[in-house]
C-alpha positions in Angstrom: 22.6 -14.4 80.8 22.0 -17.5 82.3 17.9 -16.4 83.1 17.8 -15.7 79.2 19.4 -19.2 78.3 16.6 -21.2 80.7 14.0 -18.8 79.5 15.0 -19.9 75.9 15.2 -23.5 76.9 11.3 -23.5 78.6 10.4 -22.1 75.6 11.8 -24.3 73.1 10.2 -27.4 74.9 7.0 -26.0 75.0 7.1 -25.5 71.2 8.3 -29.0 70.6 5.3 -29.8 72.4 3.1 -28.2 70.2 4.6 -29.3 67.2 4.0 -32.8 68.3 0.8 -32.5 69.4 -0.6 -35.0 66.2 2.5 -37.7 67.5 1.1 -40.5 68.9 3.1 -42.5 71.8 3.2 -46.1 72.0 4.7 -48.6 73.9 7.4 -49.7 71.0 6.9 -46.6 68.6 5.9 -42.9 67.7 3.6 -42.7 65.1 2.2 -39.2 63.0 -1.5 -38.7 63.3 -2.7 -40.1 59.7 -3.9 -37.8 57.3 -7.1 -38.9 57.2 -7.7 -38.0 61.1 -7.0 -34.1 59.6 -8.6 -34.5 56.9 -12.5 -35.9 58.0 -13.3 -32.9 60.2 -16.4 -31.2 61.1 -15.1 -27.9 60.3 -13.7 -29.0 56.4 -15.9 -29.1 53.9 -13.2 -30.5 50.9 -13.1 -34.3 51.8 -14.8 -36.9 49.6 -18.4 -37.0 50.9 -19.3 -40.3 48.7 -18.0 -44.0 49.5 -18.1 -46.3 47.0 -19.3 -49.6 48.7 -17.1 -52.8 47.7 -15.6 -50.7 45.5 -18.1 -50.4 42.9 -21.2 -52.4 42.4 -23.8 -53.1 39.8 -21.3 -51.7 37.2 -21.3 -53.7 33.7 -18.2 -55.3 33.5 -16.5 -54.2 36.7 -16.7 -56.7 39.7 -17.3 -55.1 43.2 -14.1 -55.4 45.1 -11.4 -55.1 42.0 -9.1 -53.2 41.5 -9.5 -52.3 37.7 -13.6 -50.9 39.2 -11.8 -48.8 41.6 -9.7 -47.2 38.7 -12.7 -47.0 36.6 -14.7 -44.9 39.4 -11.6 -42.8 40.4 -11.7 -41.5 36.9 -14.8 -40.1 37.4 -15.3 -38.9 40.5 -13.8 -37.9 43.7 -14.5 -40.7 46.6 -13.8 -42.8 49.6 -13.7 -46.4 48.7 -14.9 -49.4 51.1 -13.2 -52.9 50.0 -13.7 -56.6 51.8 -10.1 -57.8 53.2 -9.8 -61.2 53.6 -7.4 -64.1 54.3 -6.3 -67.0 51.5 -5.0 -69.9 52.9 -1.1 -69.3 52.3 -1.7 -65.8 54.5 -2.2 -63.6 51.7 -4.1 -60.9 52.0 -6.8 -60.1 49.2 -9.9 -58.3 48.3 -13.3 -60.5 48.4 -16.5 -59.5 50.4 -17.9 -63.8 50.6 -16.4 -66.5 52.8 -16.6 -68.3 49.3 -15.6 -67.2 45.5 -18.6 -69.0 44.8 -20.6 -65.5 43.5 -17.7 -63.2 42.3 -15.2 -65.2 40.4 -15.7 -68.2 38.0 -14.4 -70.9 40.5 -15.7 -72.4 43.6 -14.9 -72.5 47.0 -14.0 -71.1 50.4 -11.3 -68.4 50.6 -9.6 -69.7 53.4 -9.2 -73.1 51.7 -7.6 -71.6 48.4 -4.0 -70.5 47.9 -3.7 -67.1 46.6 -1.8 -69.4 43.2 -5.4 -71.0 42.5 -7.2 -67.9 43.4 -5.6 -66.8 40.2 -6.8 -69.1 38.3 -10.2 -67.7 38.0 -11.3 -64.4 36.9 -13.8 -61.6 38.4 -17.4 -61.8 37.5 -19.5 -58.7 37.3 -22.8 -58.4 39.4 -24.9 -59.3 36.0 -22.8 -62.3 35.7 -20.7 -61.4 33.0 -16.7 -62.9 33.1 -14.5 -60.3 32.9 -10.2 -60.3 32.4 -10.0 -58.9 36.2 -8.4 -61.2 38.6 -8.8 -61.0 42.7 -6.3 -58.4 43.9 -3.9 -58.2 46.8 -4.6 -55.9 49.3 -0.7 -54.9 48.7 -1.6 -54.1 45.1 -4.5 -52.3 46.1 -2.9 -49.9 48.6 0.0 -49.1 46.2 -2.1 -47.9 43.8 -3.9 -45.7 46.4 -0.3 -44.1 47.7 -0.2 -43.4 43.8 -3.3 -41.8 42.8 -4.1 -40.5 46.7 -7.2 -42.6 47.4 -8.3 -43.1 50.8 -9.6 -46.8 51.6 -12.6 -48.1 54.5 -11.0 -51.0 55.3 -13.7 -54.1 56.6 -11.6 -56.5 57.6 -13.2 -60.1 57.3 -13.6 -62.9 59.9 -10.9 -64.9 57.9 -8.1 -62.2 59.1 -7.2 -60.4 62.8 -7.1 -56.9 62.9 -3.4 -57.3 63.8 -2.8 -59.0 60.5 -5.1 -56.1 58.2 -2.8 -53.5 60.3 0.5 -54.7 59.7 -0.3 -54.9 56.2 -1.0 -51.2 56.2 2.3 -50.3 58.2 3.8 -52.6 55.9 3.2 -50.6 52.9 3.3 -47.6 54.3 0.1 -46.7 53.6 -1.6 -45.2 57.1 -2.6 -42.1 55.1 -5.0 -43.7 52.6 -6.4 -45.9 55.2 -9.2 -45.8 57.7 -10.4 -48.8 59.5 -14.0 -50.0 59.8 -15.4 -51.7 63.3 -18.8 -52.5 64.0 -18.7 -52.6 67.8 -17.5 -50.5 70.3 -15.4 -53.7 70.8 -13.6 -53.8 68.1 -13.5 -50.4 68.2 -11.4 -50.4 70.9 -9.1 -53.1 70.0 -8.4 -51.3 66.8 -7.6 -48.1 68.5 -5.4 -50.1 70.7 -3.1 -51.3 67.4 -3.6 -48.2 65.4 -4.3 -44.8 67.7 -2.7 -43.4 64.8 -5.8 -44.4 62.2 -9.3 -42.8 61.7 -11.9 -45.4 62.1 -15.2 -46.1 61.5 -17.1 -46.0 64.5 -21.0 -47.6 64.6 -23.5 -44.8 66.0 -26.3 -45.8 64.6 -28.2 -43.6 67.7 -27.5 -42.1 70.5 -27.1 -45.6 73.0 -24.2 -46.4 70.7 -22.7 -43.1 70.6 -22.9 -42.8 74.4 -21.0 -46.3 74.4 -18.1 -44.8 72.1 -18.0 -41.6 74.1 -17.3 -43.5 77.3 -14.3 -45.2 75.5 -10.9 -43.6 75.9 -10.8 -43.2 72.2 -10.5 -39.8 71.2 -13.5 -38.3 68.7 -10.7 -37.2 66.1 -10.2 -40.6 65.4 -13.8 -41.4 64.5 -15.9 -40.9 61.5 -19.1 -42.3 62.3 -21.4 -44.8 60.4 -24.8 -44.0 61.2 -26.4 -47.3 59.6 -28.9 -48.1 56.6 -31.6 -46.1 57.6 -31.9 -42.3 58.6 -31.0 -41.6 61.5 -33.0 -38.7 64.0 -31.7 -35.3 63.3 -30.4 -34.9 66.7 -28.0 -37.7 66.7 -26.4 -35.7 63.4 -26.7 -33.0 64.8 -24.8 -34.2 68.5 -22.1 -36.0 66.3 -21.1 -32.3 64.8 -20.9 -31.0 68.4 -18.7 -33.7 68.9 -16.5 -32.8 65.6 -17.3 -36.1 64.2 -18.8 -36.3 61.0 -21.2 -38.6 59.4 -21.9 -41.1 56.8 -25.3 -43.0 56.3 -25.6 -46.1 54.7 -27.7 -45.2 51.2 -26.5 -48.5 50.1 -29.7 -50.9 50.2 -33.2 -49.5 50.7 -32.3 -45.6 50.3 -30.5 -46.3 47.4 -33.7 -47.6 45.6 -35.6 -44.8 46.8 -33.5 -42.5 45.4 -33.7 -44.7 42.1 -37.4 -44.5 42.1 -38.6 -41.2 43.2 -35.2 -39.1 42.3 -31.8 -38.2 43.2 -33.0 -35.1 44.8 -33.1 -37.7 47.8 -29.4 -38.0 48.2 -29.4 -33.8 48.3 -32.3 -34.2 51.2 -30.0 -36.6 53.2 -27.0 -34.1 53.2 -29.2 -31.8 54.1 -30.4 -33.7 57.1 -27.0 -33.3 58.5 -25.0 -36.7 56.7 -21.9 -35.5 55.8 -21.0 -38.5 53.7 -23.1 -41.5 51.5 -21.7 -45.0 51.6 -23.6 -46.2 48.4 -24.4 -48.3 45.7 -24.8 -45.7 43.0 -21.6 -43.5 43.5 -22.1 -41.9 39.8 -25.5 -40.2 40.5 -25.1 -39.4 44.3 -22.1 -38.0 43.5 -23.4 -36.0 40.2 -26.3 -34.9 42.8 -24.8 -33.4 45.8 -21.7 -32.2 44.0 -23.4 -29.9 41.4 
């Protein structure tokens, strides 16, 4: 009887092993493995493969990085959205790509100069330079709506704000499963991996140097989804980030996006078939149209 009971026992603890296999360890906490880690895998083919840079840009009438473009887009299509985060000068956190409000609102001045109260007083402007109603929104607003409608956000934190600080905000709402982080160095990388080992995060490998560099790292592949740049990228790089189980996205945004304007969307089908997994672009409506028929 008593060999049965510590037979039962051994097994029981290596099952609550396995069942915590996505729990990560930290130093004040145990966190669950965000969805997005499970969700962005090699081996999946039902994530969003389309980003919508700034949240939507060159849209009549809805400003990039607003929260009434981001519902405008979601009711069309199917996406990852990447937003700007910066930091007002009371420490609220809102959505704004400039150091200035110069370009995107109807006021002027720098961000971190502004209280969030006079940041309201001045509306959203649309890339053709059209006023709108919209106001800058708070990250906080911004993420509840995603925990609503089930959006996943690539969050580019601005020089204005830490890491830390973009983090918190994110435990804060509770809001680690529509969230992935965006670095641009294997720095920052790390740091961020440091504060959030639970998050996915945007990883620059842009070739095979700066995927060697992340490799070397101690953070794990499952919690990188890899930007591959503005330009194409050699096939092998792709094709060594799949070996890897990461996937990728390529920036279309830019040069690749006029391309495809000028000579056809067809391009956007000859990039995924390249071995991109996902297109951070300008045009969301006909890349998405194009690789999702």
């Amino acid at each position: 009887m008593k060999r049965i009971l510590i037979l039962f026992l051994a097994l029981s603890c290596i099952g609550c092993k396995d069942a915590k296999s996505n729990i990560y360890e930290t130093a004040n906490s145990t966190l669950l493995q965000s969805k997005p880690i499970a969700i962005f895998k090699t081996g999946k083919t039902n994530y969003p493969n389309i980003s919508v840079h700034r949240g939507g840009k060159g849209l009549l009438y809805y400003p990039e990085n607003c929260l009434e473009t981001l519902q405008y887009v979601s009711d069309s299509i199917v996406a990852i959205y990447e937003v700007d985060v910066a930091q007002t000068k009371d420490g609220q956190l809102v959505l704004i790509h400039d150091n200035s409000i110069n370009r995107t609102t109807t006021g002027d001045g720098l961000v971190k100069d502004l209280n969030y109260a006079e940041l309201k007083n001045f509306n959203l402007v649309d890339d053709y330079g059209n006023t709108t109603n919209f106001k800058i929104p708070l990250f906080s607003e911004v993420l509840e709506w995603c925990k609503t409608k089930g959006v996943i956000l690539t969050v580019d934190i601005k020089r204005s704000v830490s890491q830390e600080t973009v983090i918190n905000a994110i435990r804060d709402a509770k809001a680690e499963d529509t969230s992935i982080i965006i670095t641009y160095d294997v720095e920052q990388a790390k740091s961020a991996y440091k504060l959030a080992p639970d998050l996915l995060l945007s990883v620059s490998a842009r070739n095979h140097k700066e995927l060697d560099r992340l490799l070397a790292t101690n953070i794990p592949t499952q919690n990188m989804l890899a930007f591959t740049g503005t330009r194409l990228s050699s096939v092998s790089l792709y094709q060594r980030l799949h070996n890897e189980n990461i996937l990728c996205m390529l920036g279309t945004l830019g040069n690749l996006d006029k391309q495809a304007k000028a000579k056809g969307e067809h391009l956007y089908s000859n990039f995924k078939n390249l071995g991109v997994d996902i297109l951070a672009t300008d045009r969301p409506f006909m890349a998405y149209n194009t690789i999702n028929k």
